[in-house]
N, C-alpha and C positions, 0 to 999 in steps of 0.2 A: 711540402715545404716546411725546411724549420722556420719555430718562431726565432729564431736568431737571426735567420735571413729576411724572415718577413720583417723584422724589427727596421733593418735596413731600408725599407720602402717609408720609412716612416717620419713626420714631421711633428716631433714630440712636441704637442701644444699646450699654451694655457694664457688664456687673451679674457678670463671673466674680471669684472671692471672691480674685485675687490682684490685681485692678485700682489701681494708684498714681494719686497726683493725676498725677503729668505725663499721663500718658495719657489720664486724666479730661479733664485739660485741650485734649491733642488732638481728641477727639471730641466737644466742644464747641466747637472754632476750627473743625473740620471740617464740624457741625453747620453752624455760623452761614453759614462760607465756601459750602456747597449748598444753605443754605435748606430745611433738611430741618422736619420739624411739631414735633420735640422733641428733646431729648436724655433717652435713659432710663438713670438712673444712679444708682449704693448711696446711699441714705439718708444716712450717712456724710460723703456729698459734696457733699451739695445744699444746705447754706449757701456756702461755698466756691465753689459754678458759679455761685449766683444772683447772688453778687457779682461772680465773673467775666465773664458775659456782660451784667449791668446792663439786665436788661430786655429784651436782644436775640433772646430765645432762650427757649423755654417749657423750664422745666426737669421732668420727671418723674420718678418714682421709685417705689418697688413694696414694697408691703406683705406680709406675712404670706408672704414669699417663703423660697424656694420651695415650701414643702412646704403654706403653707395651715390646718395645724390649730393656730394661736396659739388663743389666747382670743380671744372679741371685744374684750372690754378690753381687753387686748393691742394690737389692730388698729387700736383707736382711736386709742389713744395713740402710735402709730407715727405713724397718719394727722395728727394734732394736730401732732405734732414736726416733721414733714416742711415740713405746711404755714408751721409759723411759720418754719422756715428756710428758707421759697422756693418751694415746689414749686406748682407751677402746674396739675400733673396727677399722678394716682394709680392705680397697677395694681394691686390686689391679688388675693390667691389663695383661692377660695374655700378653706372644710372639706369635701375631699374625701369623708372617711369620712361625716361629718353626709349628703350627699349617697346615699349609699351606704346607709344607714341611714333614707334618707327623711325626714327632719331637714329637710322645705324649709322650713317658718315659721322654724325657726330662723337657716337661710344667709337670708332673704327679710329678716327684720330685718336680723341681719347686714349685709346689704349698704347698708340703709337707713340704717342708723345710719352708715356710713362717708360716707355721700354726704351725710347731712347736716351730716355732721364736714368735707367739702371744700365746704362752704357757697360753691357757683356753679362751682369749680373741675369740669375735666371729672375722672371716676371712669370706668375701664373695669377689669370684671373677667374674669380670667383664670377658666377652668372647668378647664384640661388635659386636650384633647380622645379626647387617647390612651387614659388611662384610665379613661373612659365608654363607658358601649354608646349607641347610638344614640336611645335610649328618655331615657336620663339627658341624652344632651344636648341634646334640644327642650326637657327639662326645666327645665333650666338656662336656653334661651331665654326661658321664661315665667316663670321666677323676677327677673332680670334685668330684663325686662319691667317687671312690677311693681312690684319694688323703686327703678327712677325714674334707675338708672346711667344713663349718656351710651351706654359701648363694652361690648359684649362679646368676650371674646378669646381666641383659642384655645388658647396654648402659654406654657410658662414659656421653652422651649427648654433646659428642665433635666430633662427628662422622655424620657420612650422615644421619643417624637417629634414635631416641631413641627407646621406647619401644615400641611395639605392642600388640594387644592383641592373635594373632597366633604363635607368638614367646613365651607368658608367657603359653599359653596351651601346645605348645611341650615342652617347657622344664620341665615343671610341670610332662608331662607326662613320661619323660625319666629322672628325675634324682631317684637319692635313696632316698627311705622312709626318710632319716635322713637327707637333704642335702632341705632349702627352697630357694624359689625363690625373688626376686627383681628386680622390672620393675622401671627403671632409663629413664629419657633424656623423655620431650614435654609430660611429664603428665602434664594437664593443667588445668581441671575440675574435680569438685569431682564425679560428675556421672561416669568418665572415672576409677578414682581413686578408684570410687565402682565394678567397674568391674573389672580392674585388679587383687583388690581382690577377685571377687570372681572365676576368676580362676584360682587361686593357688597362687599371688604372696603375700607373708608375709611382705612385706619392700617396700616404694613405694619413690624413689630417686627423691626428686623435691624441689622448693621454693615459687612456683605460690598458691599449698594452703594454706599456712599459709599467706601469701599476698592476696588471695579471700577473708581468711576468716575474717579479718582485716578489710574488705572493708565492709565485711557483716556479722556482728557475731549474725545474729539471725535466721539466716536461711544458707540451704546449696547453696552457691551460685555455677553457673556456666558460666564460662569466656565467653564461645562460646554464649550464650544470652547476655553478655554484647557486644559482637564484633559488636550484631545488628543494 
């Protein structure tokens, strides 16, 4: 696969809590300049990029982040805000603990109500793969399932660990025909980035390749041969 095509699976991010518009603004010239699927960016920012990019460029942004245990009303109203100033796609974090607690009708509305608050807009939620046992996260598959989201996703990248390639197989393997995945958090290389996709993830949450590719735009670079 080219990284020109892999770049396309991609939702050029940068959500750390020191991020300036100048920079915002790079990552959305950069975005546009590689044809990446989005730019994921602080709520904060996402009147400002929609005007910026004028359409060229899907703007996203992430709810209940990172940590997940807002209110629902909280959530909504996050999700409400976003949308009116632009935002064309929506990540947000489940409640972890509600999960943990076995609280799925609860996250099951939960999710429902957000996606009807992004009325047609895609919705993909974050579950953070890391701190699930394996049982919670098919869980999650079927909860996500039902509740009628677009993505399921694995990582805030603000957590103990991002995505894996065992984690984007099972959930691949367990959510609905209708419901894709997204491998977030320490995609670093495009070889890795070809892998993810090719086991089922549609959406690959990062900022490292559109910055490889920058470094190297005639070939597909990879970061770990640079590390040597």
């Amino acid at each position: 696969m080219e990284a020109k095509e892999i770049l396309t699976h991609v939702d050029h991010t940068l959500l750390t809590q020191t991020a300036t518009w100048e920079e915002i603004r790079q990552i959305l010239d950069d975005a546009m300049k590689y044809d990446t699927a989005s730019a994921c960016i602080p709520a904060s920012y996402v009147k400002a990029a929609a005007e910026y990019v004028d359409g060229k460029l899907p703007i996203c942004t992430v709810i209940g982040f990172p940590n997940g245990y807002s209110t629902m009303a909280a959530k909504v109203f996050e999700t409400k805000d976003a949308i009116a100033n632009g935002a064309s796609e929506i990540d947000m974090v489940i409640n972890i603990g509600h999960l943990k607690d076995g609280k799925y009708e609860e996250i099951e509305d939960e999710i429902r109500r957000i996606h009807e608050t992004c009325n047609g807009r895609i919705l993909k939620v974050i579950i953070e793969n890391c701190l699930l046992t394996e049982e919670e996260k098919i869980k999650m598959c079927e909860i996500v399932t039902k509740a009628g989201a677009e993505y399921i996703k694995t990582s805030t990248g603000f957590s103990t660990e991002g995505a894996t390639f065992a984690d984007v197989k099972l959930m691949k393997t367990h959510v609905g025909k209708n419901v894709k995945v997204k491998a977030a958090g320490g995609i670093s290389s495009f070889d890795d980035a070809e892998e993810f996709i090719r086991l089922g993830a549609e959406r690959l949450g990062t900022s490292r390749l559109v910055k490889l590719m920058k470094n190297s735009p005639d070939k597909k670079p990879d970061i770990r041969k640079q590390k040597q």
